[in-house]
TORKOL-4160 file (C-alpha; in steps of 0.2 Angstrom, whole numbers, padded with zeros to 4 digits, m for minus):
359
<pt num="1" X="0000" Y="0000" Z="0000"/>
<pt num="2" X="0005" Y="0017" Z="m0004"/>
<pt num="3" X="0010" Y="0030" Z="0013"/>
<pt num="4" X="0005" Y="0044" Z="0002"/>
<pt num="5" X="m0006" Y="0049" Z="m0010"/>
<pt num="6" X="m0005" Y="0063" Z="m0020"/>
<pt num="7" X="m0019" Y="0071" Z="m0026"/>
<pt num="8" X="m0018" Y="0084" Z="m0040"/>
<pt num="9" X="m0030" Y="0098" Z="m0049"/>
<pt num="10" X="m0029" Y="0100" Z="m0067"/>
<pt num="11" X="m0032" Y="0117" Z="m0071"/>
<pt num="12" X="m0037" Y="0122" Z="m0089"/>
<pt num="13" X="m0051" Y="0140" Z="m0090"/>
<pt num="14" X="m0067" Y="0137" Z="m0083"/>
<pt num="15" X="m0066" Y="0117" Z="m0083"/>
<pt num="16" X="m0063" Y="0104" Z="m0097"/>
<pt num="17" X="m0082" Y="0098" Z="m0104"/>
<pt num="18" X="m0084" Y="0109" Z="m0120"/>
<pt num="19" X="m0098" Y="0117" Z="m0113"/>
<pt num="20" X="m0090" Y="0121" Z="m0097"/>
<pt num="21" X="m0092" Y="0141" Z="m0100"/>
<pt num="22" X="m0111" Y="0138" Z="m0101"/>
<pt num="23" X="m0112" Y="0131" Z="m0081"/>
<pt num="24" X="m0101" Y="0139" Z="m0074"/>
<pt num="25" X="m0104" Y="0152" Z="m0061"/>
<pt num="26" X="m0088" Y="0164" Z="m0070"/>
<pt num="27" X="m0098" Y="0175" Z="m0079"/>
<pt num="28" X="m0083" Y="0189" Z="m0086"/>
<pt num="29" X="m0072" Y="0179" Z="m0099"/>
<pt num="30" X="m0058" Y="0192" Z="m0093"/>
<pt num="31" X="m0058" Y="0186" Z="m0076"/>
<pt num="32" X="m0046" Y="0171" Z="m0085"/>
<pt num="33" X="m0036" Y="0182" Z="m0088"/>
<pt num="34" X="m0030" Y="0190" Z="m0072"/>
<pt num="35" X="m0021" Y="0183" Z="m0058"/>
<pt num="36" X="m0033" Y="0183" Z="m0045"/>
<pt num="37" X="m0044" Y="0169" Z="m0052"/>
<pt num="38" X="m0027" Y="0159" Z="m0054"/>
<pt num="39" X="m0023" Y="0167" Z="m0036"/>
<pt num="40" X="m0038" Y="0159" Z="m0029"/>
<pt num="41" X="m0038" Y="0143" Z="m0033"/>
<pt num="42" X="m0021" Y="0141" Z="m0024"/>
<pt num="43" X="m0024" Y="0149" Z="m0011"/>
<pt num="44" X="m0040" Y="0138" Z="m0010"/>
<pt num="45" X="m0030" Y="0121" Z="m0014"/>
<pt num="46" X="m0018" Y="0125" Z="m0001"/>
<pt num="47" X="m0030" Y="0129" Z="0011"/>
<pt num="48" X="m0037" Y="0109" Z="0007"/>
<pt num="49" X="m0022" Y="0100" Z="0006"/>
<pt num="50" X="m0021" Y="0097" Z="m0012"/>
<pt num="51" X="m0004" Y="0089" Z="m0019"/>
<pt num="52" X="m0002" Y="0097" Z="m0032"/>
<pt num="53" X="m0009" Y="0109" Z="m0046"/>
<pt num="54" X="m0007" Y="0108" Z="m0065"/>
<pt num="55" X="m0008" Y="0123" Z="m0078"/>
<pt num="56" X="m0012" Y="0117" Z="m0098"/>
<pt num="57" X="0000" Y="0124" Z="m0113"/>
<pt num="58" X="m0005" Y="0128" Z="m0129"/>
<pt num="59" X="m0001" Y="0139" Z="m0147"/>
<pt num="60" X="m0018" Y="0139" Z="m0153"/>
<pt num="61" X="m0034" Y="0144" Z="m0146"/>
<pt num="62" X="m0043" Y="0129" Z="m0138"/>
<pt num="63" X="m0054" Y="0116" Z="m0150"/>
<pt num="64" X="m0069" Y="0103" Z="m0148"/>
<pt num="65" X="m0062" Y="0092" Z="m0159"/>
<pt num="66" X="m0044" Y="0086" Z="m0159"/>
<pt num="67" X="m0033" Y="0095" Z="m0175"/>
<pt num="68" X="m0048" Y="0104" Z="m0182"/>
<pt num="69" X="m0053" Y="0124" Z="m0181"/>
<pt num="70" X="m0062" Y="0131" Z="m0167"/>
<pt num="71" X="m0080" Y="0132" Z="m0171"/>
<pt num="72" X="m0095" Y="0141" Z="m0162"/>
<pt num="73" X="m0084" Y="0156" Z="m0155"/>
<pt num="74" X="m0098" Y="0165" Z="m0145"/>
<pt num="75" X="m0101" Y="0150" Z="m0134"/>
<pt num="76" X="m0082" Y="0146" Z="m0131"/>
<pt num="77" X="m0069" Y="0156" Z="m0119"/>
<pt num="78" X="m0053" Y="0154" Z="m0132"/>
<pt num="79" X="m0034" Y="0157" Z="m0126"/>
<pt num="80" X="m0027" Y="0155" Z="m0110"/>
<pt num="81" X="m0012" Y="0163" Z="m0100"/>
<pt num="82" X="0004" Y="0157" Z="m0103"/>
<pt num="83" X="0005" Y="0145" Z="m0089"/>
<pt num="84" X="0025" Y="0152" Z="m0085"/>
<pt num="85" X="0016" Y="0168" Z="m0080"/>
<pt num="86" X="0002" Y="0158" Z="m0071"/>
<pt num="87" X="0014" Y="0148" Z="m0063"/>
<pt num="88" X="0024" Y="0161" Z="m0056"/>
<pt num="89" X="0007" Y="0169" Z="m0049"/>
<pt num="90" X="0001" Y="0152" Z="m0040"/>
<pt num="91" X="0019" Y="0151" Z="m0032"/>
<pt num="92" X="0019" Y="0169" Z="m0026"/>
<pt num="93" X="0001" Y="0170" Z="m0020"/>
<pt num="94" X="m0001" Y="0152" Z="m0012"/>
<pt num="95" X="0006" Y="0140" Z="m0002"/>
<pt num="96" X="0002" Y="0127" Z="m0014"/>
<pt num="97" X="0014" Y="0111" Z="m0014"/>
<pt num="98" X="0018" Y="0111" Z="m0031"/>
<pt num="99" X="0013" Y="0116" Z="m0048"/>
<pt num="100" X="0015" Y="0107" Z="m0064"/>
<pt num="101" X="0019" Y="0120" Z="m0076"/>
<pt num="102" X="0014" Y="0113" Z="m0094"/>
<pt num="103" X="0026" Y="0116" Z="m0111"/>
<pt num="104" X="0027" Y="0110" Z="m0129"/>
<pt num="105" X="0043" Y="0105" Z="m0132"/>
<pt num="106" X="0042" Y="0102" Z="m0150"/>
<pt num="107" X="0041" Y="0121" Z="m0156"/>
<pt num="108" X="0052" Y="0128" Z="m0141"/>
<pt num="109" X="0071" Y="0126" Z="m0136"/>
<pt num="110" X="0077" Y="0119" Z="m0124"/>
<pt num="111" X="0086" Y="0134" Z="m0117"/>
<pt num="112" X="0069" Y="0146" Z="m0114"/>
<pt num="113" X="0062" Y="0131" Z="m0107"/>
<pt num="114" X="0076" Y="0127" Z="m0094"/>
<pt num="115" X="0078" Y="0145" Z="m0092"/>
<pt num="116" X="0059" Y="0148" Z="m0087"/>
<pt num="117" X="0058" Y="0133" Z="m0076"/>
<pt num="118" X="0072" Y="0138" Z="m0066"/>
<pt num="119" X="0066" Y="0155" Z="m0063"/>
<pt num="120" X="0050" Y="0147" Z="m0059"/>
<pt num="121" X="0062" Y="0135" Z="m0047"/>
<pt num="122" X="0067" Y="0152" Z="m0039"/>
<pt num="123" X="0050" Y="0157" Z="m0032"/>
<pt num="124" X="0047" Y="0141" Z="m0025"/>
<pt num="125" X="0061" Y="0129" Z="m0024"/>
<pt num="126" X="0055" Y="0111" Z="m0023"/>
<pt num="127" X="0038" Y="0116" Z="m0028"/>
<pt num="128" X="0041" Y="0118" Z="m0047"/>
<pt num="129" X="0037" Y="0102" Z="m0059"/>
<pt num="130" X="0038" Y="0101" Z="m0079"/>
<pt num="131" X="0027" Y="0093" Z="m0091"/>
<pt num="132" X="0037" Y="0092" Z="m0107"/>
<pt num="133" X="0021" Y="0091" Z="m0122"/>
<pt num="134" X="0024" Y="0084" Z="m0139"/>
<pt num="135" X="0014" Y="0093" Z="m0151"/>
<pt num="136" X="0006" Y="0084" Z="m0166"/>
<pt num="137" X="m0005" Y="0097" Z="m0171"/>
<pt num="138" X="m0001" Y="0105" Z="m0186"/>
<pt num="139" X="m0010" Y="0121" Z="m0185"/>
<pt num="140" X="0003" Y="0125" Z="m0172"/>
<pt num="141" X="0018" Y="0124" Z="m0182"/>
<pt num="142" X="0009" Y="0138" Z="m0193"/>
<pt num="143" X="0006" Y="0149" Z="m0179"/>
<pt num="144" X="0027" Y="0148" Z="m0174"/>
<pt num="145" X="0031" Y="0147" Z="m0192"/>
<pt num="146" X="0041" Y="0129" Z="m0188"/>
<pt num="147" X="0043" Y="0113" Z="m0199"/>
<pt num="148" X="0026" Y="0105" Z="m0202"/>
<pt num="149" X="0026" Y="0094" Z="m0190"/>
<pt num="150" X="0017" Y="0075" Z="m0193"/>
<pt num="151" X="0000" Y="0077" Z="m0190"/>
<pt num="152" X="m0009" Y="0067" Z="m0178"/>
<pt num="153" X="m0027" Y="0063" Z="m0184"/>
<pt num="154" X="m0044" Y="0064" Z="m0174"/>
<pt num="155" X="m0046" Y="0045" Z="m0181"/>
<pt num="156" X="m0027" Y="0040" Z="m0176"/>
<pt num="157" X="m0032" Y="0047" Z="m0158"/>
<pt num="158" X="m0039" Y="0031" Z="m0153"/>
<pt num="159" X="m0027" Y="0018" Z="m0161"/>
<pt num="160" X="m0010" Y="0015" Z="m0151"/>
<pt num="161" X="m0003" Y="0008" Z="m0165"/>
<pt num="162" X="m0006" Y="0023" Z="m0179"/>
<pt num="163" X="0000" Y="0035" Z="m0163"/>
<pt num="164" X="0015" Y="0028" Z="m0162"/>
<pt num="165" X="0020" Y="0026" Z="m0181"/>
<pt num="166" X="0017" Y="0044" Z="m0185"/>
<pt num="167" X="0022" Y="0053" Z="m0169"/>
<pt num="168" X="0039" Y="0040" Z="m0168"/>
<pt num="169" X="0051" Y="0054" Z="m0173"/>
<pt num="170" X="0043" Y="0067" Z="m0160"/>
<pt num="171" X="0044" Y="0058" Z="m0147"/>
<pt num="172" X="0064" Y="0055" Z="m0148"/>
<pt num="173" X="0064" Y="0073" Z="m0151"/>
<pt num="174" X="0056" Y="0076" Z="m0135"/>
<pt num="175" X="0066" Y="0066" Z="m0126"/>
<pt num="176" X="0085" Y="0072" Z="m0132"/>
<pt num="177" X="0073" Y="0091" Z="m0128"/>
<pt num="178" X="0069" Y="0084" Z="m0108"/>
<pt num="179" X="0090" Y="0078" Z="m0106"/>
<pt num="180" X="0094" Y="0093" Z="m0116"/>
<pt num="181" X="0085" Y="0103" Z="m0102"/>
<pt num="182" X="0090" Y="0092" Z="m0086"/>
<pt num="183" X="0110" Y="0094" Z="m0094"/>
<pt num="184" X="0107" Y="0113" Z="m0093"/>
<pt num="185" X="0102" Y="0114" Z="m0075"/>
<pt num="186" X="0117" Y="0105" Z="m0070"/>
<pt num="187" X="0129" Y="0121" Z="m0079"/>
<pt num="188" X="0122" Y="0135" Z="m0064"/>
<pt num="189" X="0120" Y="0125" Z="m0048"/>
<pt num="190" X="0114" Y="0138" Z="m0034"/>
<pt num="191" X="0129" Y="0134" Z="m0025"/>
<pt num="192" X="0140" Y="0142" Z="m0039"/>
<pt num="193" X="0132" Y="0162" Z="m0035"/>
<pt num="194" X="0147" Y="0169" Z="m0024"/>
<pt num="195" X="0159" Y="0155" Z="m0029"/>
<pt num="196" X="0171" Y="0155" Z="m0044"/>
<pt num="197" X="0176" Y="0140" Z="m0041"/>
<pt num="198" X="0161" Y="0132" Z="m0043"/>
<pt num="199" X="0155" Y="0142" Z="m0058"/>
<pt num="200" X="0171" Y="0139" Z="m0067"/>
<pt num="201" X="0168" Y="0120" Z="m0073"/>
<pt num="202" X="0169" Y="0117" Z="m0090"/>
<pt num="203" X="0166" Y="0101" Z="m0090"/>
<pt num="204" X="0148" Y="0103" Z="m0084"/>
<pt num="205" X="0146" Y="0112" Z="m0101"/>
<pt num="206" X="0151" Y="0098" Z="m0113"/>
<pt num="207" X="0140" Y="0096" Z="m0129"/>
<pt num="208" X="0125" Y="0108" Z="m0120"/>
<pt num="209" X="0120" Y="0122" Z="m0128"/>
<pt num="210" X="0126" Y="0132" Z="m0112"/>
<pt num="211" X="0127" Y="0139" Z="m0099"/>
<pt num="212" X="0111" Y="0143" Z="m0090"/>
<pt num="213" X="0111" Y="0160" Z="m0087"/>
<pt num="214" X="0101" Y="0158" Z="m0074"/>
<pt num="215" X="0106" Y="0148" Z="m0056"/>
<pt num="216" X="0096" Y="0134" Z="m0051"/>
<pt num="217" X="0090" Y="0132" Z="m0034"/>
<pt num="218" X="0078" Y="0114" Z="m0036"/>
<pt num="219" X="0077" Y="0104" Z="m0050"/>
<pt num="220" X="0058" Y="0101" Z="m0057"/>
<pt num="221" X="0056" Y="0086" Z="m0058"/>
<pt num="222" X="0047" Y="0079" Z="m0074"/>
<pt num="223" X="0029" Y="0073" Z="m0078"/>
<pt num="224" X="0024" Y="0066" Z="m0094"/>
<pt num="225" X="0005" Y="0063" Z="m0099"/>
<pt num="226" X="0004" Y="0045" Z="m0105"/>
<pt num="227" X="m0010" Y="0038" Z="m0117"/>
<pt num="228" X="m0009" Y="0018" Z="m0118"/>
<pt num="229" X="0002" Y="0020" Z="m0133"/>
<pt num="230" X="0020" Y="0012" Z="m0134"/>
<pt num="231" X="0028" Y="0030" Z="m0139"/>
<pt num="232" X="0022" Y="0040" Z="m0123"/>
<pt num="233" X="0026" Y="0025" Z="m0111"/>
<pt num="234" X="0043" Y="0024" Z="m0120"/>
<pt num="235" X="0044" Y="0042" Z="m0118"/>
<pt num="236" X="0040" Y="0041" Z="m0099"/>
<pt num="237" X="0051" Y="0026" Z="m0095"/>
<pt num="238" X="0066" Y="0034" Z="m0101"/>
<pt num="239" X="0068" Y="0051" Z="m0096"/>
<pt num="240" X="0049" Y="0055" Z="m0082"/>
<pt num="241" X="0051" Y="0055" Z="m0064"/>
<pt num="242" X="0030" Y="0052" Z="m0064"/>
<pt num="243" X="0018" Y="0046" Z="m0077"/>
<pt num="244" X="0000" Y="0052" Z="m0080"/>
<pt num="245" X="m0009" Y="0038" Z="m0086"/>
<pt num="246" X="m0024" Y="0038" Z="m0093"/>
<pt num="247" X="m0036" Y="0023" Z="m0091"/>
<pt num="248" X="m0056" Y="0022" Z="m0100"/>
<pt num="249" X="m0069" Y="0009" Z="m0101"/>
<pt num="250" X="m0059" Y="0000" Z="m0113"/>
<pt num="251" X="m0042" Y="0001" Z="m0105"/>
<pt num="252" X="m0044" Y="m0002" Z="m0087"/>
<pt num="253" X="m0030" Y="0005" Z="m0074"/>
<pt num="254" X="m0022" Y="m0014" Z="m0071"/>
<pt num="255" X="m0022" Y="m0017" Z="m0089"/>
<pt num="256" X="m0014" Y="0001" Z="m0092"/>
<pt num="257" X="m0002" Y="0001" Z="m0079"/>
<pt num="258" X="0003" Y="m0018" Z="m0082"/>
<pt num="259" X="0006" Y="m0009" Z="m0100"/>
<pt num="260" X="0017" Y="0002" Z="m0095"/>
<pt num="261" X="0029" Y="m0006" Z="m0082"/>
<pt num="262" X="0032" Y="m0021" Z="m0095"/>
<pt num="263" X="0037" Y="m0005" Z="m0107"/>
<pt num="264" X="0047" Y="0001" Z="m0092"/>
<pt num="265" X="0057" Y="m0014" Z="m0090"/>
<pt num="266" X="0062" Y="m0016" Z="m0109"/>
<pt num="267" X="0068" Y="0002" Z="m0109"/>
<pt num="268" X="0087" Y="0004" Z="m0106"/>
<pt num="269" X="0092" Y="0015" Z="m0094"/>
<pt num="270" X="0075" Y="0017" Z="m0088"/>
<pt num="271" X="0073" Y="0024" Z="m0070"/>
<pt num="272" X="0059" Y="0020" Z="m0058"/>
<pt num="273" X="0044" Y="0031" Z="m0063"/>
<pt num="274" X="0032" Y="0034" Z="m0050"/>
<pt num="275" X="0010" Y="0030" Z="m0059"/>
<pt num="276" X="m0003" Y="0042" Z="m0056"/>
<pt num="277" X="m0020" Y="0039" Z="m0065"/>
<pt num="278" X="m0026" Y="0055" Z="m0075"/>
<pt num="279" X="m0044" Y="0056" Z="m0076"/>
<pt num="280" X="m0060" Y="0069" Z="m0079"/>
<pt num="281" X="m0073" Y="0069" Z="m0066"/>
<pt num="282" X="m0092" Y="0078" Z="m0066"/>
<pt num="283" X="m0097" Y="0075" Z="m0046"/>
<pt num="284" X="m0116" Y="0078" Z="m0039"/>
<pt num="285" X="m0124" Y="0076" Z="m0023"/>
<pt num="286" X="m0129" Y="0060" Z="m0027"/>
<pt num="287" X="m0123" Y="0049" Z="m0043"/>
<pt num="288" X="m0139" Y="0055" Z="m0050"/>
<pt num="289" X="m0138" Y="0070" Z="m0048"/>
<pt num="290" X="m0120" Y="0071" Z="m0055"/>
<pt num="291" X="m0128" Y="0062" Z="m0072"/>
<pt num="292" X="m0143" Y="0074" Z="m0076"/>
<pt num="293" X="m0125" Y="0087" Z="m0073"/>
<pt num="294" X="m0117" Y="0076" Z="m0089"/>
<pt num="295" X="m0132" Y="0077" Z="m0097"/>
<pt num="296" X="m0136" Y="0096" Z="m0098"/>
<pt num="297" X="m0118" Y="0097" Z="m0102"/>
<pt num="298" X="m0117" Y="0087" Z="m0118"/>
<pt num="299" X="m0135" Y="0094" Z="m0122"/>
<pt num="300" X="m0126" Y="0112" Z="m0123"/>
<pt num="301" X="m0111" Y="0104" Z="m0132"/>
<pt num="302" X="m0122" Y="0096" Z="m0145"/>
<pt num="303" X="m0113" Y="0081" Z="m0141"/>
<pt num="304" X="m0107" Y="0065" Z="m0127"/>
<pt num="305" X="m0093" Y="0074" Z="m0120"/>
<pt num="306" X="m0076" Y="0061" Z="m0127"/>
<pt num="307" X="m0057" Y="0063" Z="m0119"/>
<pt num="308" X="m0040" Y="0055" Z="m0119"/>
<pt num="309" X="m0044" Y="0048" Z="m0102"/>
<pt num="310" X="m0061" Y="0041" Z="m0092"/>
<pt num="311" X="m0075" Y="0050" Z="m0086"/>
<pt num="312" X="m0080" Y="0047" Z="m0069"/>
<pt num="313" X="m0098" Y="0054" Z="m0066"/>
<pt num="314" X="m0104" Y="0052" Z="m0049"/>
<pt num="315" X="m0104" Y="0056" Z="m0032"/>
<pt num="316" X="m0088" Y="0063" Z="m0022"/>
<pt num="317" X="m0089" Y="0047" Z="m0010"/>
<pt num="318" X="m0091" Y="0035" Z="m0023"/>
<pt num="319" X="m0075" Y="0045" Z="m0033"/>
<pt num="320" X="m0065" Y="0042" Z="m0015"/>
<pt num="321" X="m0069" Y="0025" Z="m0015"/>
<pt num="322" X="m0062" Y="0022" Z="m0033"/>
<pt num="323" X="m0045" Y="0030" Z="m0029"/>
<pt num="324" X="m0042" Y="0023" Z="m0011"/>
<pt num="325" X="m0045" Y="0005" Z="m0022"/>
<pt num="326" X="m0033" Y="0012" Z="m0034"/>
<pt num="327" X="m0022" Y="0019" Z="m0022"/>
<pt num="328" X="m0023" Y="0000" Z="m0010"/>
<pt num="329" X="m0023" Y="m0011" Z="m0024"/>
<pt num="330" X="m0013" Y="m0005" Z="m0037"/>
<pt num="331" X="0002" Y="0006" Z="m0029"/>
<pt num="332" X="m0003" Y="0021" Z="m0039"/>
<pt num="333" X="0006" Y="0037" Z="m0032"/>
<pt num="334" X="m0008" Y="0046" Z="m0034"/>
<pt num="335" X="m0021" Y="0053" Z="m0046"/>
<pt num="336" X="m0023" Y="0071" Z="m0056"/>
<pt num="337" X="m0042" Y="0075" Z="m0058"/>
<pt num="338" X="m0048" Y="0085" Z="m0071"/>
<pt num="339" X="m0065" Y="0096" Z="m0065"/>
<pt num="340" X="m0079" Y="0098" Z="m0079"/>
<pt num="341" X="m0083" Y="0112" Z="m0074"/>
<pt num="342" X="m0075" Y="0127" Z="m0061"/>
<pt num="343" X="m0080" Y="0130" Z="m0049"/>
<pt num="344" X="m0094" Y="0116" Z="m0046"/>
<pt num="345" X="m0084" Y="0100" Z="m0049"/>
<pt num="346" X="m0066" Y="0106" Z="m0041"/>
<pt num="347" X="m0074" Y="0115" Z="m0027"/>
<pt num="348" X="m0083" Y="0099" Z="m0024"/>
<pt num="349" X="m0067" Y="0090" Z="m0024"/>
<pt num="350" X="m0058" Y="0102" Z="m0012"/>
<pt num="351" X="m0072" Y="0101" Z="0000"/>
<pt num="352" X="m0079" Y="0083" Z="0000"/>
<pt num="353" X="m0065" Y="0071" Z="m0008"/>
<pt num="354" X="m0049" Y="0077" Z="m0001"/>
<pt num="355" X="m0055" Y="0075" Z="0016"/>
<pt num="356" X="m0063" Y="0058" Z="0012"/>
<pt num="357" X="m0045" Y="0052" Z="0006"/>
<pt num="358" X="m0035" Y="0058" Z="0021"/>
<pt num="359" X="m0049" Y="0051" Z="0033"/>
């Protein structure tokens, strides 16, 4: 059995069901986009215990359908802050325990990205983590005016083995990008501020593209999001410290993790990676209650709600129940719950499940 479980807030707007801007009790889109919404909800997980919060990246505004054009503007909030900047205001303004701060590594360097995360590292040493993104979306390499890069379907979505032959190459880039980054934050140790000695080391330099020119005070450690495919968990395995995976109806946690460790142990020089499950939640009083929820929401969406991971729908005891099996009889580290809708599913989750899990 696992001591501790960790329990993380996925933060993305006003909640992740497409029609999550219609329920919800934010009525001013430009409240997004100030701090003291982002401000709030750190200072609220704090205040409930939570493990950890995570903040989504993205070039292009958000979609309902993976790849294609937003549609239906009026109904949608589009864009988001850059989670750097969000990051930064969570850290300051909250005790939080650690924020995930979410970014696409296959149209950035590695050198903004290990600069921005040590800044970040800065603020709030030990309570800094990084979720490198591979992007196969080729509407994003128009807006940076990158290399096409190959594009990931809406029908390939849903086929491990059509993943993994057209995002191969991408996913090798990202990890040479993650050791890329980790070889940086070894070039300006903390410890070297005041001490030429220290700060004189060549050989920490090597082949890197360095130095930093920024001193590192706590190294993020890294968190990659994991569809049951053999490229993410190959990903993962090689260079992640943790590993969101994402189990549905048709891939069931056992199944998913048992995947992933036999991935783990044919990867060389793989290094234990600690399993969190990654799921989406919409909670009600009763489990009842939380389905007539769903159901308004895909009316408004004009559609079932679909994700990369499973759906729970039901109430915040019966969620408990479903992580603490997960937690006794699987080993998971812990879980990242994605709200439907902010603030009625993760204020339900910071007042009714956190408790239930540390009771």
């Amino acid at each position: 059995m696992v001591t501790e479980f960790r329990l993380g807030l996925a933060l993305d707007g006003v909640g992740w069901h497409p029609a999550a801007w219609q329920a919800s009790a934010v009525t001013e889109p430009a409240a997004l986009f100030g701090g003291e919404y982002w401000a709030g909800w750190g200072r609220a997980g704090a205040e409930a215990g939570i493990g950890f919060i995570t903040l989504e990246d993205g070039l292009t505004a958000q979609t309902e359908q993976f790849g294609a054009a937003p549609a239906d503007p009026a109904a949608r909030v589009r864009g988001r802050l850059d989670p750097v900047v969000t990051a930064a205001v969570l850290l300051s303004a909250s005790t939080v325990g650690e924020v995930v701060v979410t970014r696409n590594v296959t149209h950035t360097g590695p050198f903004p990205i290990a600069t921005q995360l040590a800044s970040l590292a800065a603020i709030g040493p030990g309570r800094v983590a990084w979720r490198p993104q591979v992007s196969a979306n080729a509407r994003d390499a128009v807006v940076v005016g990158g290399t096409p890069t190959p594009e990931l379907r809406p029908e390939d979505v849903h086929v491990p083995a059509r993943i993994a032959r057209r995002l191969r190459d991408l996913f090798r880039d990202a990890e040479t990008h993650v050791r890329t980054v980790r070889d940086l934050w070894t070039t300006f140790p903390a410890g070297a501020l005041g001490s030429g000695d220290e700060f004189w080391r060549p050989d920490r330099i090597g082949t890197t593209p360095g130095p930093l020119n920024v001193p590192v005070f706590a190294t993020p450690p890294v968190v990659t999001l994991a569809h049951h495919a053999l490229e993410p968990y190959r990903l993962a395995a090689a260079v992640a410290d943790r590993v969101l995976l994402t189990p549905t109806g048709d891939h069931p946690l056992p199944r998913v993790l048992a995947a992933f460790r036999t991935v783990e142990g044919l990867t060389p020089d793989a290094t234990p990676t600690e399993a969190y499950a990654d799921i989406a939640v919409v909670l009600g009083d009763t489990d009842e209650h939380a389905h007539a929820r769903l159901a308004r929401l895909d009316r408004e969406a004009g559609a079932p709600w679909t994700t990369d991971t499973g759906i729970f729908t039901g109430s915040p005891a019966g969620l408990a129940e479903v992580l603490t099996r997960w937690r006794d009889e699987h080993g998971l580290a812990g879980v990242r719950l994605r709200p439907a809708v902010l603030p009625e599913d993760a204020g339900r989750i910071l007042r009714d499940v956190v408790p239930l899990l540390a009771g």
